[in-house]
C-alpha positions as CSV (number, residue, x, y, z in Angstrom):
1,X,12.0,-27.9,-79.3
2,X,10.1,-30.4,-76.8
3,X,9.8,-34.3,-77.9
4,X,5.8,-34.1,-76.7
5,X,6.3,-37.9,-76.5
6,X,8.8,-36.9,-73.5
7,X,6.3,-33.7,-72.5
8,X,4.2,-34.1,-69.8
9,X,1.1,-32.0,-68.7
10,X,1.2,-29.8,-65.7
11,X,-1.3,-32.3,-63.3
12,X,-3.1,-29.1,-61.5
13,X,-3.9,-28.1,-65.8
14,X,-5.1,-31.7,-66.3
15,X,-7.4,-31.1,-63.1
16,X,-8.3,-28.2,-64.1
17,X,-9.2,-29.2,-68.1
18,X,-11.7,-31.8,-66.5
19,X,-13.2,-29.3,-63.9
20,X,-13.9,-27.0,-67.0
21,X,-15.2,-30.0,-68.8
22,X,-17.2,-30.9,-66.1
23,X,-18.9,-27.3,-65.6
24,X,-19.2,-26.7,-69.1
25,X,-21.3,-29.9,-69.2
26,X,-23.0,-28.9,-66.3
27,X,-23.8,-25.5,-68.0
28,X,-24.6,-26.5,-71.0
29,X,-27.6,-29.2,-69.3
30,X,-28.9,-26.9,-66.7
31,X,-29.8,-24.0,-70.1
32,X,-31.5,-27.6,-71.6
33,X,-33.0,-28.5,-68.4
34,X,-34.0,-24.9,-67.1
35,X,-37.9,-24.2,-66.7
36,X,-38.3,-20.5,-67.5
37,X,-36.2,-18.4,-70.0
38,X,-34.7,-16.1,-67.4
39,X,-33.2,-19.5,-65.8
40,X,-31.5,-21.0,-69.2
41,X,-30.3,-17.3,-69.5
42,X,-28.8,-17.2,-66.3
43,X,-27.0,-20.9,-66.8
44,X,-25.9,-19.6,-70.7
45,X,-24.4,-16.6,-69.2
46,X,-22.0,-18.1,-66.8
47,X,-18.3,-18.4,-67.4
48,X,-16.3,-21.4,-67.1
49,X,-14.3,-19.3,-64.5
50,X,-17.3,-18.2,-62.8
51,X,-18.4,-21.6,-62.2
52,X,-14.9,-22.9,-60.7
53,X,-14.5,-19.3,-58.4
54,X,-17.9,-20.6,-56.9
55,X,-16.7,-23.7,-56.3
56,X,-13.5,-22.5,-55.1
57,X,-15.4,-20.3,-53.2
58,X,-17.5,-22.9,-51.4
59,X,-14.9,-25.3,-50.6
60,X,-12.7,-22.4,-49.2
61,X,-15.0,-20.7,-47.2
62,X,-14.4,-17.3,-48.4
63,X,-14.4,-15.2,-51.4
64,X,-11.7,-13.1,-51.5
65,X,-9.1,-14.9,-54.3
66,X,-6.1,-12.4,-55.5
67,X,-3.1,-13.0,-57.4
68,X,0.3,-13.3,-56.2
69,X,0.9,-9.8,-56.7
70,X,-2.6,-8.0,-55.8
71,X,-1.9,-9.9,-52.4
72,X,1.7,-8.2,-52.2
73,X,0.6,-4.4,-53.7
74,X,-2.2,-5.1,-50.5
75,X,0.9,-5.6,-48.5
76,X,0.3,-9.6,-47.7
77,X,2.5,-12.5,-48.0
78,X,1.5,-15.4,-48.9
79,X,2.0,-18.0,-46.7
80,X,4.6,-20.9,-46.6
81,X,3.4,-24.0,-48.6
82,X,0.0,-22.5,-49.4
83,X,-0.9,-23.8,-52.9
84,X,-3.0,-21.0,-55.5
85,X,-6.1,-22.4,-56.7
86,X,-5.8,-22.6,-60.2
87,X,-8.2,-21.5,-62.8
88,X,-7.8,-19.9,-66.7
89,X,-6.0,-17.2,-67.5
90,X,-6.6,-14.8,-70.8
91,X,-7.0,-16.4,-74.0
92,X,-3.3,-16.6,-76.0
93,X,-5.6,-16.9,-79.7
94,X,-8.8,-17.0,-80.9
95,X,-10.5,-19.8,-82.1
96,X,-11.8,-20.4,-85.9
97,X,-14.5,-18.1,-86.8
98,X,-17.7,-19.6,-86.7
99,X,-16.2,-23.4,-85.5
100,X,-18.0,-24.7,-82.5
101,X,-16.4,-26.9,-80.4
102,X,-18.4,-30.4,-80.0
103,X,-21.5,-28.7,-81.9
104,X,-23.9,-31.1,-82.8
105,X,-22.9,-34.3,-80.5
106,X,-24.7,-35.1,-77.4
107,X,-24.0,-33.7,-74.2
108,X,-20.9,-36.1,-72.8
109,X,-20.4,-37.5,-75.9
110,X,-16.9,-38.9,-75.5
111,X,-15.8,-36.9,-79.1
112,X,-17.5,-34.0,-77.7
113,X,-15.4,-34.1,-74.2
114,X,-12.1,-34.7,-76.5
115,X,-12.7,-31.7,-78.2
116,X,-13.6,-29.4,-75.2
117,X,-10.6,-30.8,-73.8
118,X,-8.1,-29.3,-76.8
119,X,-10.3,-26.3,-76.5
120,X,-8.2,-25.6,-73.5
121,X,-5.2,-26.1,-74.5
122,X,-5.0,-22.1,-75.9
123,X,-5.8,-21.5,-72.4
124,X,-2.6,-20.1,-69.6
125,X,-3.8,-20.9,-66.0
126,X,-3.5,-17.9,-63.4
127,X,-3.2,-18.9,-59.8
128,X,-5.0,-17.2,-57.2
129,X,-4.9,-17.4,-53.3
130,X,-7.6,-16.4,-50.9
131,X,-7.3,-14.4,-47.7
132,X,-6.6,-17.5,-45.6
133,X,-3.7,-18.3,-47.3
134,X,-2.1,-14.7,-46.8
135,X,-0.5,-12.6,-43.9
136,X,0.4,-9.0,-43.3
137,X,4.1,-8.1,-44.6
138,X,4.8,-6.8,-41.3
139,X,4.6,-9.6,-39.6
140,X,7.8,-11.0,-41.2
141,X,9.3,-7.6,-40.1
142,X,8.8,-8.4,-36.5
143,X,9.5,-11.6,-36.9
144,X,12.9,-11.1,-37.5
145,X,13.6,-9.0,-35.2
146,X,12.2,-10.7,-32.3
């Protein structure tokens, strides 16, 4: 069993718990601040992961992310010293029936964030890597034999 006073957090997870904070409270202000209903539905039906994919998306310059293996059963490698881009993964357990997380507190409230933030902790992460990060299998093939 881990001491958690000698545990420490993966630091692309910690990035990625305050990304997730950050767009949830993003989310939840644009429903509060939208002018018709078909805008607050559009803001209250985005996923956290949909909101870091577009960001991802934007700062990348593309948007074709696959895993690991989706890029290798498309027959590309990933290239040396490319990092994924990290986002959530499925849910491991379900949260109490009925418990909201930070209902009732203000938007940024700081006991609000804390509790979005152990939200996350039922959360894996899933790395993904886009199609600038990858390179035909064959390549290595010739490669070596050149």
């Amino acid at each position: 069993m881990k001491n958690s006073s000698k545990y420490k957090e993966n630091p692309r997870r910690v990035e990625l718990i305050n990304l997730s904070v950050d767009m949830r409270l993003l989310r939840n202000e644009s429903v509060a601040n939208a002018k018709s209903e078909e805008e607050a539905s559009f803001w209250a039906s985005l996923r956290i992961n949909d909101m870091i994919m577009l960001l991802y998306q934007k700062k990348a310059g593309t948007e074709d992310f696959r895993t690991f293996s989706a890029w290798l059963q498309a027959g590309f490698k990933i290239k040396k010293g490319e990092r994924g881009w990290i986002i959530w993964g499925q849910k491991r357990s379900a949260p109490v029936p009925g418990q909201s997380v930070g209902a009732g507190l203000a938007p940024g409230h700081p006991q609000q964030v804390d509790e979005m933030t152990a939200e996350y902790k039922f959360f894996p992460t899933c790395y993904l890597f886009n199609e600038n990060q990858v390179e035909p299998i064959n390549n290595q093939f010739h490669e070596e034999n050149s």
